[in-house]
N, C-alpha and C positions, 0 to 999 in steps of 0.2 A: 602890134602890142609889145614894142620890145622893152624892155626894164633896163633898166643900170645896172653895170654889170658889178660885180663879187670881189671885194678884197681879202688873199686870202693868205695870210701873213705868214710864213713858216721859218722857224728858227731850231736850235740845239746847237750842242757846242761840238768843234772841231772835232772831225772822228767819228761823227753821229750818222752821217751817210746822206745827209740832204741834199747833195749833188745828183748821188745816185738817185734816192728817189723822188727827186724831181723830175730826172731824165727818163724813168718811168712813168711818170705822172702823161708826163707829154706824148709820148709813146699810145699809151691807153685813154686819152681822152686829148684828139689835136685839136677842142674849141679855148685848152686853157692858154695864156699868156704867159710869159716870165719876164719880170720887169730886172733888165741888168742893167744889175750896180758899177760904180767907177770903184776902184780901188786903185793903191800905188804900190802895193806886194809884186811878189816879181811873180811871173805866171810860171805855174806848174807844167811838170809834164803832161800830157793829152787836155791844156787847156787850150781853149781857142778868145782870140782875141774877139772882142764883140757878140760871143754868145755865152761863154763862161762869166767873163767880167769886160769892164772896159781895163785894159792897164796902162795906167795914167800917170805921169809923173806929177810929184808932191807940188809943183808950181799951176801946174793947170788945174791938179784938185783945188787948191785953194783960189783960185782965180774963179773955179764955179760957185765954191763956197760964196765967194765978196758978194754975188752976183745974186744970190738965192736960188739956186739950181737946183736942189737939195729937197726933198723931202723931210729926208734926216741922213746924218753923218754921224761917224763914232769912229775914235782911236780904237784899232782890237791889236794890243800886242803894240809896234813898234810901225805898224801901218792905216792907213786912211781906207775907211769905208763909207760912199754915198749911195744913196737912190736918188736920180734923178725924178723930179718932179713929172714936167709935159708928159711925158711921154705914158706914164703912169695915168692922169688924169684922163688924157684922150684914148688910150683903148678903156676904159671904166666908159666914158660918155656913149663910148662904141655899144658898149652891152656884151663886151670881153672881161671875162674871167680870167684877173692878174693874179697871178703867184707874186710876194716880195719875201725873197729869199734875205732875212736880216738877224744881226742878233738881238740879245734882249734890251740891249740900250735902242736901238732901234724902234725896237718893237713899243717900247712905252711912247715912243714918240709919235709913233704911226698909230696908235690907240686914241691919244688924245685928238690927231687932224681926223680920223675916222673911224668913230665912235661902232658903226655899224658892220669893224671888219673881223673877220675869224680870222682867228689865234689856234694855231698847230705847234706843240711844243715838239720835236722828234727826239726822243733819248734813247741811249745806248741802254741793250739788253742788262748792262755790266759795266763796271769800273775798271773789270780787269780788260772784258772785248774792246772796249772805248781808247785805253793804251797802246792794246795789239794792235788796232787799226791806225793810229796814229803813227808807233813804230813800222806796219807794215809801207806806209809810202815811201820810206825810203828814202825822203827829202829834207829834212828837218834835223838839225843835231838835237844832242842831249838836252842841250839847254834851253833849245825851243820847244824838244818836248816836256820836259816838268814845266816849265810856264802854259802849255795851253793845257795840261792838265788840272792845273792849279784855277787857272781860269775858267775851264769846263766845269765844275764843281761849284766854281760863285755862280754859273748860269746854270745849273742844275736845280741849285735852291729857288732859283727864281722861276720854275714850270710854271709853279702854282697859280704866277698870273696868268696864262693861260687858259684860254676856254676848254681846248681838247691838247691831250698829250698819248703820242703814240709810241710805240717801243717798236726800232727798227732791229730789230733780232731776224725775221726773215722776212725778206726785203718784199717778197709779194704780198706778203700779209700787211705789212705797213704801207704800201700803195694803196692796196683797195682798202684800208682804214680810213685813210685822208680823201679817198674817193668817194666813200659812202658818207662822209662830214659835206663834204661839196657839194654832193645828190641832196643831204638831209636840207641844209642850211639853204638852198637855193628852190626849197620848198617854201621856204615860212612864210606865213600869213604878212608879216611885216615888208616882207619883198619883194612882194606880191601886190600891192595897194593899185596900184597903178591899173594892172590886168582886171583884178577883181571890180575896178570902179570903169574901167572900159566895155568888161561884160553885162555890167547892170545896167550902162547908160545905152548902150547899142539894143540891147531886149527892146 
């Protein structure tokens, strides 16, 4: 009786912690997936290549682009961001629950190809903790940090598309928020059709 699996879209902007609590996410529940994106930013400290992101040079990103590789893609800043399609589609067929860690340009795109997916906005407690976390990595000058501030704010306003928005202020409380969205939503009668017409037909 197994169902299609759960698309489960989560975004906020730079500083919001959605790395972190993803990697909790996974932690406390190992049936969920994460579908990783290519990017061509240069990789951070403690990132790893092919589970953080893919990091890609700006010729092969756009070689996938020509190709339709892509889900969706979006300029964030001065670098390139994809979701690779296949791979997304084939754990969904599995009956795997994807995470697509994306932003809100993303997010309207992935809305319109799949009508049926939950939307997690993750926002910062704060405008002021949203900077501190920004200035604490350590990695970014000045200049890049008032730009993804500047920018964090145009994707603030945009929560409201959004089915559920959660406030990562303390980080456990914001996991089991997104947890208990997963649990709820992977309940509904709507996603369920399948089970429910297998039960009645088997009686």
């Amino acid at each position: 009786m197994a169902k299609k699996g759960m698309l489960i879209v989560l975004s906020g902007p730079s500083g919001s912690g959605k790395d972190t609590v993803i990697s909790e996410l996974l932690k406390k529940n190992s049936e969920l997936k994460v579908s990783v994106s290519l990017t061509t930013r240069n990789k951070r400290e403690g990132e790893i290549d092919g589970e953080s992101y893919y990091f890609v040079s700006r010729e092969y990103f756009q070689k996938k682009l020509d190709e339709g590789g892509f889900l969706e893609s979006a300029e964030y800043g001065t670098n390139l961001y994809g979701t690779p399609k296949a791979p997304v589609d084939e754990m969904l067929a599995a009956g795997k629950n994807v995470i697509l860690k994306i932003d809100v340009q993303g997010a309207e795109k992935i809305r319109a190809l799949y009508p049926e997916c939950v939307t997690v906005f993750i926002l910062p407690p704060s405008s002021r903790v949203l900077e501190s976390r920004l200035r604490g990595r350590a990695s970014d000058d000045e200049e890049d940090i008032q730009r993804r501030l500047l920018i964090a704010k145009e994707e603030i306003r945009r929560c409201v598309e959004y089915t559920y928005v959660v406030v990562n202020d303390r980080l456990e409380d914001a996991v089991d928020d997104v947890l208990a969205i997963i649990s709820s939503e992977s309940h509904k009668t709507l996603r369920n059709k399948k089970i429910i017409s297998e039960v009645i037909n088997n009686d």
